[in-house]
N, C-alpha and C positions, 0 to 999 in steps of 0.2 A: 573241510579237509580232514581225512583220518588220519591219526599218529601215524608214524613212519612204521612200527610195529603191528600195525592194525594194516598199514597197505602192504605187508611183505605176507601177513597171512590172507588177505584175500587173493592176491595174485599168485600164491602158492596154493590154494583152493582153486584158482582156475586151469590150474593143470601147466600154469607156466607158459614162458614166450613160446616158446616149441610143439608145445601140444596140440596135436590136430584139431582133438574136440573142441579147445579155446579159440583158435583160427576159425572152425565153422564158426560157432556162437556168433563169431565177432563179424564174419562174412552175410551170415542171415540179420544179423543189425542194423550192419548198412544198406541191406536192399532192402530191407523194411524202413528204412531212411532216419533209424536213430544213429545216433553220435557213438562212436566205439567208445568203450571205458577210458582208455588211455585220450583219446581227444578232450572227453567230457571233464574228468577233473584229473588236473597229474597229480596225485595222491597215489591211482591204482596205476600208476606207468609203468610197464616195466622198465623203461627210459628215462629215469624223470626229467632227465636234460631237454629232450622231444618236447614234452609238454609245456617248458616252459624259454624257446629259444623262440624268436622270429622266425622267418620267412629262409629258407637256403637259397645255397649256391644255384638252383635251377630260378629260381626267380631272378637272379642277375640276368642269366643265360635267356632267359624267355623276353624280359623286357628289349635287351642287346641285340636279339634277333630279330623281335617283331619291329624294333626301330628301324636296325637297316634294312629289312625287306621292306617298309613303306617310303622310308628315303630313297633307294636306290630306284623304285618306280618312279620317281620324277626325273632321273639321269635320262631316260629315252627320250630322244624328240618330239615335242609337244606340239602339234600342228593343228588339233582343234580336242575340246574340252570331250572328252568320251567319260560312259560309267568309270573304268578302270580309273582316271584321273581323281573324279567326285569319289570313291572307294579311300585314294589313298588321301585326299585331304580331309574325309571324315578321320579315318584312323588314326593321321597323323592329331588332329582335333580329339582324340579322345585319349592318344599317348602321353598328349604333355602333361594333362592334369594327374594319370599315372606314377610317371616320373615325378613330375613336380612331389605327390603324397609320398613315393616310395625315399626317393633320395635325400628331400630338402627337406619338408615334412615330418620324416622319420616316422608314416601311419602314426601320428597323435593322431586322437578324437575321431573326429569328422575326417579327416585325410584316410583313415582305415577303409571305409564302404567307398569313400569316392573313387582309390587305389583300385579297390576288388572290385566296382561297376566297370571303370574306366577297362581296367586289364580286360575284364572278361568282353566286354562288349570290342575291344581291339582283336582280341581272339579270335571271337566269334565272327570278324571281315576276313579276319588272313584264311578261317575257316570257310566263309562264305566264295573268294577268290579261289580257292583249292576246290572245292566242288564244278565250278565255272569251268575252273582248266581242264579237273577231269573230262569233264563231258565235252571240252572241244579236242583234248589228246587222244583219249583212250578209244581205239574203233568202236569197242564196243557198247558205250554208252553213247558216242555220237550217231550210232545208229540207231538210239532209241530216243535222241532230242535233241535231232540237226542243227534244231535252229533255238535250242533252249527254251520255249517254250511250250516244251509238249508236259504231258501230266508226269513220266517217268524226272524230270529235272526237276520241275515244280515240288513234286514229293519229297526228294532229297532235301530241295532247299526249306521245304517248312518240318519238317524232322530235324536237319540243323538247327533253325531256329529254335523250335520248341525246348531241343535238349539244352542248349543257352540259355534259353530266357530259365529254365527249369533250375539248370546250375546255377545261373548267375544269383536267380532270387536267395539261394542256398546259400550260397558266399556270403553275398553283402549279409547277411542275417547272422551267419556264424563264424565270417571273419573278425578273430578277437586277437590279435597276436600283442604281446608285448610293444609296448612303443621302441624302435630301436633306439638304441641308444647314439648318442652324438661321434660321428666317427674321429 
């Protein structure tokens, strides 16, 4: 960690939060797949709060939502076992262990990657389900994969996949946050 005097002149050598040329720098880092300065250590933050708080407000909101959208799929009449049914009992099978790390847990240790597998790979169905629907709502993709098996669905669906499995491995690997603390 650099002194607080040593991080206020580099980040003042970077041209500062607002500076465009620091914004690219920091744009060309991430597609090159390094960690922006302010992620990698909060010393050079210009937030330093950011670098060292858990997870926010949209992680409440993400978990709250992916939950009711996989419960409220079991409200419709169940009449025989279809994909959509086996979709929400995986989901709902990879939500709890999420919740279980996020809430009870509070991401210690091991609950951390289990947290960011679980969520991402939850995602990644509510994701998989939204492509499904597109191509049976939208005219214009159902006329390029009536019956979901033609190569234009197939494509989408392993383009989703890949960019998950690509995030996800990203996550678990660099999900480091603070253990929450005890509410």
């Amino acid at each position: 960690m650099l002194p607080a005097g040593k991080a206020r002149t580099v980040a003042a050598a970077d041209g500062g939060d607002d500076d465009p040329r620091a914004i690219n720098r920091e744009l060309h880092a991430f597609a090159r797949g390094d960690q922006p300065h302010w992620y990698r250590d909060g010393a050079r933050c210009p937030r330093p709060h950011a670098a060292q708080r858990g997870p926010g407000w949209i992680t409440h909101v993400f978990l709250l939502t992916t939950t009711l959208t996989t419960i409220t799929g079991f409200l419709f009449p169940i009449t025989a076992f279809t994909p959509a049914l086996g979709t929400g009992i995986v989901s709902l099978g990879l939500l709890i262990p999420a919740l279980l790390g996020f809430y009870v847990f509070r991401l210690a240790s091991a609950w951390r990657w289990i947290y960011a597998a679980t969520a991402i790979a939850a995602f990644y169905l509510n994701s998989f389900v939204l492509v499904v629907q597109l191509f049976q709502k939208l005219p214009a993709l159902q006329d390029l994969a009536p019956t979901q098996s033609e190569p234009p669905f197939l494509i989408a669906q392993v383009v989703l996949l890949l960019a998950f499995l690509w995030f996800g491995y990203r996550a678990v690997r660099q999900f480091h946050p603070p253990a929450l603390a005890a509410a």
